[in-house]
C-alpha positions in Angstrom: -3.9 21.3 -11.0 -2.9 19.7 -14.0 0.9 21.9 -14.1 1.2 21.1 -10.2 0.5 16.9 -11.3 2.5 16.9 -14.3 6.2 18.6 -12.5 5.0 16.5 -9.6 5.3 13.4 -11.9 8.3 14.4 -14.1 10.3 15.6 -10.9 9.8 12.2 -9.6 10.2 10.0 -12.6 13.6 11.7 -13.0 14.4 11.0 -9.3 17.3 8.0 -9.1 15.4 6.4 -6.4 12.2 5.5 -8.2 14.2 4.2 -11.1 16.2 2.0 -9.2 13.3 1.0 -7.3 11.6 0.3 -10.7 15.0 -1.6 -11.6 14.4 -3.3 -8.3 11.3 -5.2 -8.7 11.5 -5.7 -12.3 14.6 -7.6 -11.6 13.6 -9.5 -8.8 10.3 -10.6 -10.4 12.0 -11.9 -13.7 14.6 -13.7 -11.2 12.0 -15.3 -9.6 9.9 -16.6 -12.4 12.8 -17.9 -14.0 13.7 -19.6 -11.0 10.7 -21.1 -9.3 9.7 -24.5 -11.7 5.5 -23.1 -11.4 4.4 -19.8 -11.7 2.3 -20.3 -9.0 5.3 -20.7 -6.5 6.6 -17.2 -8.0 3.2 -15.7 -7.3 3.6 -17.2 -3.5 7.1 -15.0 -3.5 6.1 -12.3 -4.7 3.2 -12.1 -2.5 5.9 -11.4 0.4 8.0 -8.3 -2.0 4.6 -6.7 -2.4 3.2 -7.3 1.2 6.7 -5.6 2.6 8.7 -4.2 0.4 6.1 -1.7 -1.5 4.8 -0.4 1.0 7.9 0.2 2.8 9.4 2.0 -0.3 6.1 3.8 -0.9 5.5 5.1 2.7 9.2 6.1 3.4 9.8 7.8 -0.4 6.2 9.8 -0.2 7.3 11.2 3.3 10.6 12.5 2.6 9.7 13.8 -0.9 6.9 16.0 1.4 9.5 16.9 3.4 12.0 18.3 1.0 9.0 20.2 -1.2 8.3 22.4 2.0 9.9 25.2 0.0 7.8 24.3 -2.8 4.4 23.9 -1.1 5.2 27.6 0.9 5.7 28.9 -3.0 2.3 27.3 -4.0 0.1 28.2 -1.2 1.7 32.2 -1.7 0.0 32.0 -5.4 -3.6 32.3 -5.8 -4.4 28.4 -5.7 -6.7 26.4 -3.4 -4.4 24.4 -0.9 -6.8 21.1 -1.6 -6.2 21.8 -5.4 -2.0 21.6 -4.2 -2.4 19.0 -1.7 -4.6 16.7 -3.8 -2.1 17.3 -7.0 1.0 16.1 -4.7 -0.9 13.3 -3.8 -1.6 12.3 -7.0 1.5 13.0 -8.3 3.0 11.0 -5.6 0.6 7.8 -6.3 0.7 7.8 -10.2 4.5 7.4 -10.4 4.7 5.0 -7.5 2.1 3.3 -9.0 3.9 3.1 -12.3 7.1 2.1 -11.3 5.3 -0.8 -9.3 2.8 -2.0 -12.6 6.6 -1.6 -15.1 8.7 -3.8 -12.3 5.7 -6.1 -10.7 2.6 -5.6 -13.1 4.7 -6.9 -16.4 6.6 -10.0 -15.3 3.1 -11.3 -13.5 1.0 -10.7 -16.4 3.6 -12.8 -19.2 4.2 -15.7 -16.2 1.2 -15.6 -14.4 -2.1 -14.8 -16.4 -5.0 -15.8 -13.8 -7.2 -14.5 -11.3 -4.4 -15.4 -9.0 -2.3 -12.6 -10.8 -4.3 -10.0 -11.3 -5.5 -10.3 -7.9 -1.7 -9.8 -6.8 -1.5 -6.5 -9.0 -4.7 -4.8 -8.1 -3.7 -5.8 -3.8 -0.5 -4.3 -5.1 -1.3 -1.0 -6.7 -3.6 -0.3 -3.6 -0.9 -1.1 -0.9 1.0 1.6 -2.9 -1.8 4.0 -2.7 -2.6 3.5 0.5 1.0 3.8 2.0 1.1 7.0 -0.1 -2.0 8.5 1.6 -1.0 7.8 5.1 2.6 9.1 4.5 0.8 12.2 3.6 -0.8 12.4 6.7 2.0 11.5 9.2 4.1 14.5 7.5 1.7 16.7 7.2 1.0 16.5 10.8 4.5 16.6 11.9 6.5 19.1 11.3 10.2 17.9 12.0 11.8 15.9 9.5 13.3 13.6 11.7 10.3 12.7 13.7 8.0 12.2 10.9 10.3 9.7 9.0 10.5 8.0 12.5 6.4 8.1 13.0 6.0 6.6 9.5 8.7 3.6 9.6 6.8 3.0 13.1 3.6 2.7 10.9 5.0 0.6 8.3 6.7 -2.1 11.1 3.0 -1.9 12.7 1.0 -2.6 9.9 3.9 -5.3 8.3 5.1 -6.9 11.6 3.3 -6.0 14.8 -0.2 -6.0 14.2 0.0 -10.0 12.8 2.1 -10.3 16.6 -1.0 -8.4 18.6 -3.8 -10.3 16.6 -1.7 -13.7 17.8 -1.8 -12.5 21.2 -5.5 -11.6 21.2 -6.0 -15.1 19.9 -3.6 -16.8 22.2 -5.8 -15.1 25.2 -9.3 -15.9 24.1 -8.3 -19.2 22.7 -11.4 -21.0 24.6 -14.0 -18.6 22.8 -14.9 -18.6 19.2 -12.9 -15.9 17.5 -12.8 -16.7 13.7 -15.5 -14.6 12.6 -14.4 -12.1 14.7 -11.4 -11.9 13.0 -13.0 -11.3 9.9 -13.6 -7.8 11.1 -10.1 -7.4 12.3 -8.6 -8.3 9.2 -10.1 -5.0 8.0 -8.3 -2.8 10.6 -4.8 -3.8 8.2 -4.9 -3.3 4.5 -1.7 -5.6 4.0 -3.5 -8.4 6.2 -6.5 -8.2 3.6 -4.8 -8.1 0.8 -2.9 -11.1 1.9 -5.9 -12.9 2.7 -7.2 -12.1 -0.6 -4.4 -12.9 -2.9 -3.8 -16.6 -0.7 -7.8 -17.6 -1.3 -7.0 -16.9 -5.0 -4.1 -19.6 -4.8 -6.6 -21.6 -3.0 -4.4 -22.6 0.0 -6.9 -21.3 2.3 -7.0 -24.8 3.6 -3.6 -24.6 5.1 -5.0 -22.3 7.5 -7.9 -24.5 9.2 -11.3 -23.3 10.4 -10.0 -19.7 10.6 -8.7 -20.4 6.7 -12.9 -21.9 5.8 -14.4 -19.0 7.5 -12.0 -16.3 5.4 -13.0 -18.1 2.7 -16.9 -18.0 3.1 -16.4 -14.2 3.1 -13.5 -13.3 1.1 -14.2 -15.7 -1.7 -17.7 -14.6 -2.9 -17.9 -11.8 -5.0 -20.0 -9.8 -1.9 -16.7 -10.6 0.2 -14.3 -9.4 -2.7 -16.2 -5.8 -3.3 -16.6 -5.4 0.4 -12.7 -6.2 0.5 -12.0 -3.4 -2.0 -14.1 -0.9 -0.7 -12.4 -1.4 2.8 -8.9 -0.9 1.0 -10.0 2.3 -0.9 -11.4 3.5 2.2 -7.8 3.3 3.6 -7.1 5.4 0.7 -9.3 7.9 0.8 -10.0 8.8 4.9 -6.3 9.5 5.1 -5.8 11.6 2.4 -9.0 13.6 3.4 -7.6 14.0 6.9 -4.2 15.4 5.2 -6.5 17.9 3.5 -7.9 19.0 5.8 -4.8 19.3 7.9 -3.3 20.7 5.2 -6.1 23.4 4.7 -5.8 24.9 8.6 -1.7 24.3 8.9 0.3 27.0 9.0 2.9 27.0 6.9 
C-alpha cells in the first residue's frame, strides 16, 4: 500500500494542474488579506473560494485522474494485491495532495492574517470539503464507466450540493412558510456538507444574527461544543460512506 500511496502522491504533485491550483489559492488569499482593511472581512471571502471553488476543483480533478489510471488500476488488480488495499491507496493518494495544495494556498495565508477560532474553523471545514469531494468523485467514477458521463454525473453533483440544494431548501421553506420549520432545518443542513460547513464557519464570525430566528436556532445547536462534534462527525460520515460504497464497488466491478 505504501508504494501504490507514495507514486499516487508524487504522480500528482508533479501534475501542472495541482500546482497551479496550489498557485491559485495561495494567490488569491494573499490578495485578499492585503486588500480587505480586517481580516475578518478576508475570512468572509474566503469562506465563498472554499465553499465553491475547492470542492469544484477537488471533485472534477479526482474523477478524471480515476479515469485516466484505468490502465493503471487493470495493471494493479492483475498483481497479487487486494483491490481495497489499491482502491483505499488511490483514495488516499488522491486526498493527501489535494489536501496539501489546499493547507500551502489556504491553510498558510489564514493562519499569519487570521489566527482565531474563526480561522481555524475555515481550515478544518476546508480540508474536509476536499476530502469529501474526493470520496464521492470516487464513487461517481467508479460506478460509471464512460468518461464522458461520469465527468457529467460529478459536475451535476457539485452544482447540486453548491447551487441547487440552497434553491430546493428555499422552496421547501417558501411552501411550508405557515409551519415551524427552523429546527427542522437543522436536520437538513446535514443532508449538504458545504451547507454545514457554512453554517459553522458564519457562527464562528458571530453573524448568526443576520439570519433571524432560523440564525438563533443554528446557533443553539451548532455553537455548543455537542453541536460542533455532532457537526464533524456528520462531515466525516460524508467521507467515509462514500468511499466505502466505492470499495465495495470497486471490489465486485469488472474491470
Amino acid at each position: 500500500m505504501k508504494k501504490i500511496l507514495k507514486y499516487v502522491i508524487i504522480d500528482i504533485l508533479r501534475n501542472r494542474i495541482v500546482l497551479a491550483y496550489t498557485v491559485f489559492l495561495l494567490a488569491l488569499s494573499l490578495s485578499i488579506f492585503n486588500l480587505e482593511d480586517s481580516s475578518a472581512k478576508g475570512i468572509l471571502s474566503l469562506l465563498n473560494i472554499v465553499l465553491i471553488i475547492v470542492p469544484m476543483v477537488s471533485i472534477l480533478f479526482a474523477a478524471i485522474y480515476v479515469y485516466n489510471s484505468a490502465e493503471f488500476l487493470e495493471l494493479l488488480v492483475s498483481q497479487p494485491l487486494k483491490r481495497k488495499t489499491i482502491w483505499l491507496s488511490m483514495f488516499a493518494g488522491l486526498s493527501f495532495s489535494l489536501v496539501l495544495s489546499f493547507l500551502i494556498g489556504i491553510g498558510i495565508p489564514v493562519l499569519l492574517y487570521e489566527f482565531s477560532a474563526t480561522g481555524i474553523t475555515l481550515i478544518v471545514s476546508g480540508l474536509l470539503l476536499t476530502v469529501i469531494f474526493v470520496a464521492l468523485a470516487m464513487l461517481a467514477a467508479v460506478r460509471i464507466r464512460d468518461k464522458a458521463r461520469g465527468i457529467g454525473a460529478v459536475i451535476l453533483l457539485w452544482l447540486y450540493f453548491s447551487i441547487l440544494f440552497d434553491g430546493i431548501v428555499l422552496f421547501i421553506l417558501f411552501q411550508f412558510a405557515d409551519y415551524p420549520m427552523e429546527k427542522a432545518m437543522v436536520g437538513i443542513t446535514a443532508l449538504n456538507p458545504i451547507g454545514l460547513s457554512r453554517i459553522l464557519v458564519l457562527l464562528k464570525m458571530d453573524v448568526s444574527a443576520m439570519m433571524g430566528y432560523t440564525g438563533a436556532v443554528f446557533k443553539d445547536f451548532f455553537g455548543t461544543a455537542t453541536g460542533i462534534i455532532t457537526s464533524l462527525l456528520v462531515l466525516s460520515l460524508w467521507i467515509l460512506l462514500p468511499a466505502w460504497l466505492s470499495v465495495r464497488k470497486f471490489n465486485n466491478k469488472d474491470l
